[in-house]
Residue frames as qw, qx, qy, qz and C-alpha x, y, z in Angstrom:
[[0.339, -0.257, -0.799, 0.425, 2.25, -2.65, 94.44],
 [0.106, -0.688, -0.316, -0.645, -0.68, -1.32, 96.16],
 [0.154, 0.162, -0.589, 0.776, -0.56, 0.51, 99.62],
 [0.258, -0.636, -0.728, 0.008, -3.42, 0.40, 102.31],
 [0.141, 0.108, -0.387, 0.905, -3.98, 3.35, 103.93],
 [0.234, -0.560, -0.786, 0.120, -6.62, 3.10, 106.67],
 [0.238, 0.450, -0.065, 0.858, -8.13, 6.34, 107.48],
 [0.216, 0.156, -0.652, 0.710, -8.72, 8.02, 110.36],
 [0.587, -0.531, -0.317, -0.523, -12.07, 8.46, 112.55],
 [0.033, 0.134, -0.759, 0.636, -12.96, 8.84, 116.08],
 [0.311, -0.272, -0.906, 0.089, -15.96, 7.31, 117.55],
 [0.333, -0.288, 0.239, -0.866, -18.50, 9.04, 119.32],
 [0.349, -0.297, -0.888, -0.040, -20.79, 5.86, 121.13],
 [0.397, -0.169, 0.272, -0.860, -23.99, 6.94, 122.75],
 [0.180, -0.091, -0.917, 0.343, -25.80, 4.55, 125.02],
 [0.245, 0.030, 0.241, -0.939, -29.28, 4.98, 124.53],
 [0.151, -0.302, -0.926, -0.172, -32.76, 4.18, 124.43],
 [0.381, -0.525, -0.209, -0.732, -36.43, 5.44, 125.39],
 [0.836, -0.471, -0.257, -0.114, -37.31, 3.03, 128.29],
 [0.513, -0.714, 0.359, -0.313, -35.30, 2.57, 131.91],
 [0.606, -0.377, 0.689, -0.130, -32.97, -0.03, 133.10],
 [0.938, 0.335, 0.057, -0.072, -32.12, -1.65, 130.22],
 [0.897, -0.293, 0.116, 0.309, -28.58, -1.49, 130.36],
 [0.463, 0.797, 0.071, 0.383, -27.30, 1.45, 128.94],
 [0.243, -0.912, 0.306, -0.126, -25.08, 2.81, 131.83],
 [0.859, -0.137, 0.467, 0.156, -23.68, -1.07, 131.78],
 [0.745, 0.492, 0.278, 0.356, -22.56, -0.46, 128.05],
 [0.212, 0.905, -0.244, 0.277, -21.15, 2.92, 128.18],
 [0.550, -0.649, 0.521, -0.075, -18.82, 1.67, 131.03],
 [0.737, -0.311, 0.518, 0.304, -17.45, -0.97, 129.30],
 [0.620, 0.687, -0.018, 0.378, -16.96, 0.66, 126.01],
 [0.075, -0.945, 0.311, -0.069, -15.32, 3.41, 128.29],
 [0.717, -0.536, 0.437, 0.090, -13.27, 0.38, 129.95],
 [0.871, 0.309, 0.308, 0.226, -12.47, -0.86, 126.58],
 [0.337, 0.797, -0.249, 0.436, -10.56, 2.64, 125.06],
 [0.275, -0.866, 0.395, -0.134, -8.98, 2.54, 128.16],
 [0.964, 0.052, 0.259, -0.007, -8.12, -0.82, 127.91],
 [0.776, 0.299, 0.291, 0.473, -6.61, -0.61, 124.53],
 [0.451, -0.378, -0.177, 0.789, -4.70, 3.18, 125.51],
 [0.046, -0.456, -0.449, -0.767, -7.03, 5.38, 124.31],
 [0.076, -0.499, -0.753, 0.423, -8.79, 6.71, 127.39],
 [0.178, 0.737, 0.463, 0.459, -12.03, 8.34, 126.06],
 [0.330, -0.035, 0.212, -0.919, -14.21, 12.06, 127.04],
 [0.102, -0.371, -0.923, -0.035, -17.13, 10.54, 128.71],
 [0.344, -0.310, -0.058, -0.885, -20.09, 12.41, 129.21],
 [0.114, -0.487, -0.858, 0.117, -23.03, 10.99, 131.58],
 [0.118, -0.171, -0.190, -0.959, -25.67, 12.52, 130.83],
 [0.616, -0.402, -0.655, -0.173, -28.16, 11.90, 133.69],
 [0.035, 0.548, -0.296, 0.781, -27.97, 14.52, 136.03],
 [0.864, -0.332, 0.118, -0.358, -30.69, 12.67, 138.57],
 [0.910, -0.308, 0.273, -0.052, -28.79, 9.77, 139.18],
 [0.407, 0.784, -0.425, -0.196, -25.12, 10.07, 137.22],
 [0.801, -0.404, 0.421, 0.131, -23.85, 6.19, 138.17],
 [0.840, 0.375, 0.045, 0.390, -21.55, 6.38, 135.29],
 [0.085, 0.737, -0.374, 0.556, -19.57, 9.30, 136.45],
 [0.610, -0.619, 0.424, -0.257, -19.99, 7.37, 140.19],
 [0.997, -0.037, 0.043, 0.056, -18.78, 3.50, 138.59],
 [0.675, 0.274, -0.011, 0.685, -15.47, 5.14, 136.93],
 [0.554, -0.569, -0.227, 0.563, -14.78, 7.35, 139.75],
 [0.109, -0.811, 0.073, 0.570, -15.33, 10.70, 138.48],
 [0.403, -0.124, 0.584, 0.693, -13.77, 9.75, 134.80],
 [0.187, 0.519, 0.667, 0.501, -17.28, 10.98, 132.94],
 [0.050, -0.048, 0.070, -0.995, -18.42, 14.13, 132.96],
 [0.176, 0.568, 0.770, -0.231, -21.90, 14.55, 134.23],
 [0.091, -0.030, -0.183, -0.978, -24.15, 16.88, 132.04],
 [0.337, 0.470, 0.705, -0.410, -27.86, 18.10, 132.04],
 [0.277, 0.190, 0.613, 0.715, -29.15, 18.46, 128.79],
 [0.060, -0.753, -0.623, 0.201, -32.29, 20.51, 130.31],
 [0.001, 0.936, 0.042, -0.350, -30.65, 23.34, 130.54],
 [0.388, 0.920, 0.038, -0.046, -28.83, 25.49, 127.84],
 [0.025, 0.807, -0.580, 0.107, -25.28, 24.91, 129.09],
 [0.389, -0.262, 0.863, 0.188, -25.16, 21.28, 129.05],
 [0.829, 0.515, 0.202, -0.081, -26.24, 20.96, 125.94],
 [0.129, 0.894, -0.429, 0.030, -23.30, 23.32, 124.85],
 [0.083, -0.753, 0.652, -0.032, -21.08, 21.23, 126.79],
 [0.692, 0.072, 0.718, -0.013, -22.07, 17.80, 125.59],
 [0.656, 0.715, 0.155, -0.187, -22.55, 19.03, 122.22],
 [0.382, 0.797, -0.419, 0.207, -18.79, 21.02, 121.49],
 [0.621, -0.507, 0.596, -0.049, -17.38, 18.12, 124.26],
 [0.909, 0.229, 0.348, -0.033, -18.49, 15.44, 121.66],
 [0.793, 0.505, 0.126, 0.317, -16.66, 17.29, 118.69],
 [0.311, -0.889, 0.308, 0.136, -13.36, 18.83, 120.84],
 [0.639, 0.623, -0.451, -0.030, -10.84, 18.76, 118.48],
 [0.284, -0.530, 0.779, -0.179, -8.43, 15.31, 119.32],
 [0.431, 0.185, -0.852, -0.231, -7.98, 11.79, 118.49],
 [0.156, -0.084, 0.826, -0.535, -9.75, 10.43, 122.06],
 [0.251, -0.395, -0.808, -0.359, -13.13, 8.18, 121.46],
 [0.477, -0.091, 0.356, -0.799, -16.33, 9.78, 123.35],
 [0.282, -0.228, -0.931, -0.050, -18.44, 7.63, 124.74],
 [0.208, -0.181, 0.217, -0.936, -21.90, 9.21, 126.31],
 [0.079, -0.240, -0.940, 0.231, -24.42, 7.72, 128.59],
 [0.271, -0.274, -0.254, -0.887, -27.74, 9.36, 127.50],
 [0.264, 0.184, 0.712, -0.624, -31.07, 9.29, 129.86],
 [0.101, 0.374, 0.796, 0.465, -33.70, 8.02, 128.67],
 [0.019, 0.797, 0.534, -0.281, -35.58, 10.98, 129.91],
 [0.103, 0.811, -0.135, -0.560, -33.72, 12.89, 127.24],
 [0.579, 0.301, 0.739, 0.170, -34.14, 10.38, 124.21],
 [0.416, 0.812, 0.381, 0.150, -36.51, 12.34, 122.44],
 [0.054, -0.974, 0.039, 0.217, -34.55, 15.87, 123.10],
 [0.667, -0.373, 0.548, 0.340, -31.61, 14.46, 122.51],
 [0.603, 0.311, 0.702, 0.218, -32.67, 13.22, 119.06],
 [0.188, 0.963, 0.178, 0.073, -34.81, 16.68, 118.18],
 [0.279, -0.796, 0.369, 0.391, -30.91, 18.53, 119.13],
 [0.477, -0.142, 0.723, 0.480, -28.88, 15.97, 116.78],
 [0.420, 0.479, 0.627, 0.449, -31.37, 16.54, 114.11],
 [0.207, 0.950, 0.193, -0.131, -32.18, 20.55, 114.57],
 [0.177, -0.786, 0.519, 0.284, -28.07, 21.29, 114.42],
 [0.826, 0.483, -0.278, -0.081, -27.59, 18.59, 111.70],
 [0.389, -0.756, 0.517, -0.102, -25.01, 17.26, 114.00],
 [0.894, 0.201, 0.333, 0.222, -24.50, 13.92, 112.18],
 [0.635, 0.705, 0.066, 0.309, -23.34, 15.82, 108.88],
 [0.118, -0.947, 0.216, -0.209, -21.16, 18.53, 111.19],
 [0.861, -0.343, 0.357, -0.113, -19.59, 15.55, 112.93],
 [0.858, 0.366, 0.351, 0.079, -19.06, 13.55, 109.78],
 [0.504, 0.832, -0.050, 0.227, -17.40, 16.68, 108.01],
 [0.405, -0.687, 0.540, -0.268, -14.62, 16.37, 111.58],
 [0.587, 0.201, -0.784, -0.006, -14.16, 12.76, 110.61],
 [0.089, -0.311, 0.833, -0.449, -16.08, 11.53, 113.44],
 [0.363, -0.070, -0.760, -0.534, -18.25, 8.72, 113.69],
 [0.625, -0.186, 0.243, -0.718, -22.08, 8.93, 115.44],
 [0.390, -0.044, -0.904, -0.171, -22.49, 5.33, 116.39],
 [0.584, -0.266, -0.073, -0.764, -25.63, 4.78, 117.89],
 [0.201, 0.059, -0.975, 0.081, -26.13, 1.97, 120.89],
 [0.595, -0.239, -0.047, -0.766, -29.58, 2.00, 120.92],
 [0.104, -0.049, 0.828, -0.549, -30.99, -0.20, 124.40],
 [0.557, -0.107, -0.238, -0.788, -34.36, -1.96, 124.78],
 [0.654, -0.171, 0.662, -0.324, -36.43, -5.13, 126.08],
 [0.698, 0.119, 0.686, -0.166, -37.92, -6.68, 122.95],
 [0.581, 0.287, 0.631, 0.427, -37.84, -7.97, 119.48],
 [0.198, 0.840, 0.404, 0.302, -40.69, -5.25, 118.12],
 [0.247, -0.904, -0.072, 0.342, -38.99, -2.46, 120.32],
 [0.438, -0.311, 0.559, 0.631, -35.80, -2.70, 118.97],
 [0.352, 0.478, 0.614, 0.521, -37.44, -2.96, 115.11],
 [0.056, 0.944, 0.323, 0.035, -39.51, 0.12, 115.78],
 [0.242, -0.868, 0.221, 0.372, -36.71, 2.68, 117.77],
 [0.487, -0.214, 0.475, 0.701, -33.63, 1.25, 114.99],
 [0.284, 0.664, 0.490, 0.488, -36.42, 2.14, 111.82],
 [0.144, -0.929, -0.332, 0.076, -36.51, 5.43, 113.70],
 [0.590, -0.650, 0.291, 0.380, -33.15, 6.19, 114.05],
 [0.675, 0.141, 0.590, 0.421, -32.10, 5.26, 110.94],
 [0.197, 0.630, 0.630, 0.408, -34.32, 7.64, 109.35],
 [0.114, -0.961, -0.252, -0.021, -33.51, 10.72, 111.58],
 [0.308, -0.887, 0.286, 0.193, -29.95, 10.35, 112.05],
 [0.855, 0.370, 0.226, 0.284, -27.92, 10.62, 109.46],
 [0.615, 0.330, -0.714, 0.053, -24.51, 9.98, 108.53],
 [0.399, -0.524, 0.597, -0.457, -24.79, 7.21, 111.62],
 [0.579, -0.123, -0.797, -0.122, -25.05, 3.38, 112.30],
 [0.764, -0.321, 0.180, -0.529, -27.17, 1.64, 114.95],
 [0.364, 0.172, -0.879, 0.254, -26.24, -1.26, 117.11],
 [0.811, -0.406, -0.203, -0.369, -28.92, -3.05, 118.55],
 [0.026, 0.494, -0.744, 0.449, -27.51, -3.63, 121.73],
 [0.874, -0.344, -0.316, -0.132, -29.31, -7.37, 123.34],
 [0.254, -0.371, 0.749, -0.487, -27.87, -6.93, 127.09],
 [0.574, -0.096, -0.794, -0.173, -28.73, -10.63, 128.15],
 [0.052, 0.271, 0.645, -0.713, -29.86, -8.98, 131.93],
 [0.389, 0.305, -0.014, -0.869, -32.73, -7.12, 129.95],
 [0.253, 0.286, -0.639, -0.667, -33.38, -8.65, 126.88],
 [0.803, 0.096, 0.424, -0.408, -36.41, -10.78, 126.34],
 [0.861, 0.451, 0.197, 0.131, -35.55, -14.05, 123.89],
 [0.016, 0.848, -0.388, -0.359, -32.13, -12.27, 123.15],
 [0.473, -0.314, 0.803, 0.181, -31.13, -15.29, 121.28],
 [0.329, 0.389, 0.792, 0.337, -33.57, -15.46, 118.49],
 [0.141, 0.748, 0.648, -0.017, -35.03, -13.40, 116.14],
 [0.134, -0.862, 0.070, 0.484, -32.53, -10.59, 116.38],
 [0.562, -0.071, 0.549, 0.615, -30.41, -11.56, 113.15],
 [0.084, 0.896, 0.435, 0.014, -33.27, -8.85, 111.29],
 [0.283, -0.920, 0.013, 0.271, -30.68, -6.40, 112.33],
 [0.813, 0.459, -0.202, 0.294, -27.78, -5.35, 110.02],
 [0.231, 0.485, -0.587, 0.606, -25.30, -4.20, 113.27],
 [0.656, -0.615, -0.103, -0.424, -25.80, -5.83, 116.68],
 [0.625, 0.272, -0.687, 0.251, -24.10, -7.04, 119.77],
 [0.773, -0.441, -0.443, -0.112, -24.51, -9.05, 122.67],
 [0.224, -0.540, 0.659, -0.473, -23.82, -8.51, 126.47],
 [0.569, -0.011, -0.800, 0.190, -23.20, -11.82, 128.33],
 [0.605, -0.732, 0.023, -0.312, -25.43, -11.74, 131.67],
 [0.416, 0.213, -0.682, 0.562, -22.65, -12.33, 134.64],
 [0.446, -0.465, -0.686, 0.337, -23.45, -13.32, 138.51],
 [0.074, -0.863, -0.090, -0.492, -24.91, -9.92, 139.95],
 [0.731, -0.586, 0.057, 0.346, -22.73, -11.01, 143.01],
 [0.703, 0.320, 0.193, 0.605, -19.97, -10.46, 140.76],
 [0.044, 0.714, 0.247, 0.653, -21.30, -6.45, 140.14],
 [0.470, -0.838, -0.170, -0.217, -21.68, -5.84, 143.84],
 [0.829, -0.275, -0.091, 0.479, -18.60, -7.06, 144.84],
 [0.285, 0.533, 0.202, 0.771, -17.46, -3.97, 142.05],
 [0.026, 0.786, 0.230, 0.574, -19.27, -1.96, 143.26],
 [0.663, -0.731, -0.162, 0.022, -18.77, -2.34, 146.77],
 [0.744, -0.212, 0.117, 0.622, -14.93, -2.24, 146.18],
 [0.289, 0.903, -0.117, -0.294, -15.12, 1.01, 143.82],
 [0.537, -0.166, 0.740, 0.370, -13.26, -1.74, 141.36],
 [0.465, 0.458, -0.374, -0.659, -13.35, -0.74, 137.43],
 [0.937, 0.237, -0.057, -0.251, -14.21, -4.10, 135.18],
 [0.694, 0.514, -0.444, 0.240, -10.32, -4.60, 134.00],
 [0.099, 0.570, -0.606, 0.546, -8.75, -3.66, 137.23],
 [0.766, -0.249, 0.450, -0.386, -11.01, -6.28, 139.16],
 [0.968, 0.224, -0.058, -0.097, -9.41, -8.68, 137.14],
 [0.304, 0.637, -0.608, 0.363, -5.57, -8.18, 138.21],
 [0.734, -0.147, -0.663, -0.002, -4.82, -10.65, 140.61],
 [0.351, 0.041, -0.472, 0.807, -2.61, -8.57, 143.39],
 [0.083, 0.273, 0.325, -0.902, -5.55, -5.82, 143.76],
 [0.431, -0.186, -0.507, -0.723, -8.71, -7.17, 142.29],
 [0.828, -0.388, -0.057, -0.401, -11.55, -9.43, 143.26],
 [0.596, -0.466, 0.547, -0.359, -10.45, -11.85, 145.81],
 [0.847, 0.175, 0.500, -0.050, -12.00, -15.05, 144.19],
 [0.124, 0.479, -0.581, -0.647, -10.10, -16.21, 141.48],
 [0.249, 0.332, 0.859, 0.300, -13.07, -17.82, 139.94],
 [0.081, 0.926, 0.197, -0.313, -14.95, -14.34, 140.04],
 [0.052, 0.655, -0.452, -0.604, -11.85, -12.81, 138.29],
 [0.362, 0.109, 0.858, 0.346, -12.12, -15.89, 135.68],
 [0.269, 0.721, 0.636, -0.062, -16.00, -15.54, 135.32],
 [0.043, 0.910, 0.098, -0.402, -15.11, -11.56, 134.45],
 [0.242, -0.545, 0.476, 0.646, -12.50, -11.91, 132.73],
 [0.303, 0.199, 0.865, 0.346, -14.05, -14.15, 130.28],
 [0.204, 0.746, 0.632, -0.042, -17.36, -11.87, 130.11],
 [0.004, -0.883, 0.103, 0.458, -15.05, -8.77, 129.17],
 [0.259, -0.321, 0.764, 0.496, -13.29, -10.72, 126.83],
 [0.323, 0.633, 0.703, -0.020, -16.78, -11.74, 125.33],
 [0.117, 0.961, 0.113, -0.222, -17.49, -7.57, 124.78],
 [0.069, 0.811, -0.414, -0.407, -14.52, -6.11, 123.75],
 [0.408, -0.180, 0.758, 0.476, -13.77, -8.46, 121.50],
 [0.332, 0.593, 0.700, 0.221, -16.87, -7.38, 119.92],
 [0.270, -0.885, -0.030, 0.378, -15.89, -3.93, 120.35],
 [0.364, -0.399, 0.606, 0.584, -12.78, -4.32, 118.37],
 [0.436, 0.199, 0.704, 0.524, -14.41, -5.90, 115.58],
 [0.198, 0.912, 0.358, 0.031, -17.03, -2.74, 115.14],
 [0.089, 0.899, -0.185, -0.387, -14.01, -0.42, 115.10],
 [0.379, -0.133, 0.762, 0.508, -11.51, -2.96, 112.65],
 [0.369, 0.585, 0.720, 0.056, -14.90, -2.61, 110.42],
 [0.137, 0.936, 0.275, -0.171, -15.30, 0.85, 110.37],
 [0.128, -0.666, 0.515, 0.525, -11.28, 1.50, 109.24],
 [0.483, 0.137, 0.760, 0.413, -11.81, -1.40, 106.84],
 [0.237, 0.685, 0.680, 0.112, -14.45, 0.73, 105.65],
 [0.062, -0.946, 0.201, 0.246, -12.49, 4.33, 105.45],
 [0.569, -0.533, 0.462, 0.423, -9.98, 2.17, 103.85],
 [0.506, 0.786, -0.225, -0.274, -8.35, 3.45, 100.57],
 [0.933, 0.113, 0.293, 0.174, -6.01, 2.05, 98.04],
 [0.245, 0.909, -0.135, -0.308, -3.27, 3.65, 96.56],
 [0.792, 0.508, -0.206, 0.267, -0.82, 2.35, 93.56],
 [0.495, -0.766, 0.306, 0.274, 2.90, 2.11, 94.76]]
């Protein structure tokens, strides 16, 4: 008889892209919501000192860093790989893309990562077909050991339905009623916990619509980490 044994790896998801308002603070939040979800609450980082709304959506739960200066690199760098089992999830500005990129590749931080059993999973953010093609060929090709997930947010995305299958790792946000988002926001209501009936949204066709559009994501969530143990998984004779 043979025996599975799945081995271990922690995540490291960064939420990024070159360009604005494409939905990268929208993704790191609901990966974050997802580890919490499934009892794993991560180490978030937001990294967007000018405007940190991922440290402001989950009430303080991400650390805010500036990668400008010399000490939040440090502490976004040795945050990412602090020894523990807890996924990191990190909301990157796109006014620190490039730097970002030039850091990961001058400190070989893929390989350094890799050799810590954690995994650099890249959610790279964008508007169109060609963008996406260009920034993943980039990526690919500077950061290594890592994967890329073309991330088609269906608020952003031009055509997100066609044309994207080109990609070998991608997945889809589900646009939802921006009434929906304000209501959040106005309540200082996480995703999951606006879905509890006693002390969520009001409407229970608003908690429906959400639920269903978090069930949409983290089910796609799941299957990129069920993949990535399948893929650490060994065999051993019994």
């Amino acid at each position: 008889m043979r025996h599975v044994v799945m081995s271990g790896w922690t995540p490291i998801f960064i939420a990024c892209g070159p360009r604005a308002h494409v939905g990268k603070t929208l993704s790191a939040r609901l990966f974050l919501e997802f580890c919490r979800a499934s009892g794993r609450p991560p180490l978030a980082f937001d990294a967007n000192p000018h405007d940190a709304m991922l440290a402001a959506a989950t009430k303080g739960a991400a650390e805010v860093v500036n990668l400008a200066t010399s000490v939040g690199q440090m502490r976004l760098f040795e945050g990412m790989l602090r020894a523990g089992p807890e996924p990191r999830v990190v909301d990157l500005w796109h006014g620190f893309y490039d730097p970002f990129l030039d850091l990961v590749e001058q400190t070989d931080f893929a390989s350094e990562a890799a050799l810590r059993d954690f995994k650099l999973v890249l959610l790279l953010h964008g508007r169109t077909l060609e963008e996406f093609a260009i920034h993943a060929t980039q990526l690919s090709a500077r950061i290594t050991p890592a994967e890329t997930i073309v991330v088609l947010n269906g608020h952003v995305c031009e055509n997100a339905n066609s044309g994207f299958g080109r990609f070998e790792h991608s997945l889809t946000i589900l646009p939802i009623a921006s009434s929906i988002l304000r209501r959040l926001e106005r309540g200082g209501l996480g995703f999951v916990e606006a879905t509890d009936a006693r002390h969520g949204l009001p409407s229970p066709v608003a908690r429906g619509c959400l639920r269903d559009w978090l069930t949409h994501a983290f089910a796609q969530f799941h299957a990129i980490e069920l993949r990535h143990r399948l893929g650490a998984t060994t065999f051993n004779p019994g």
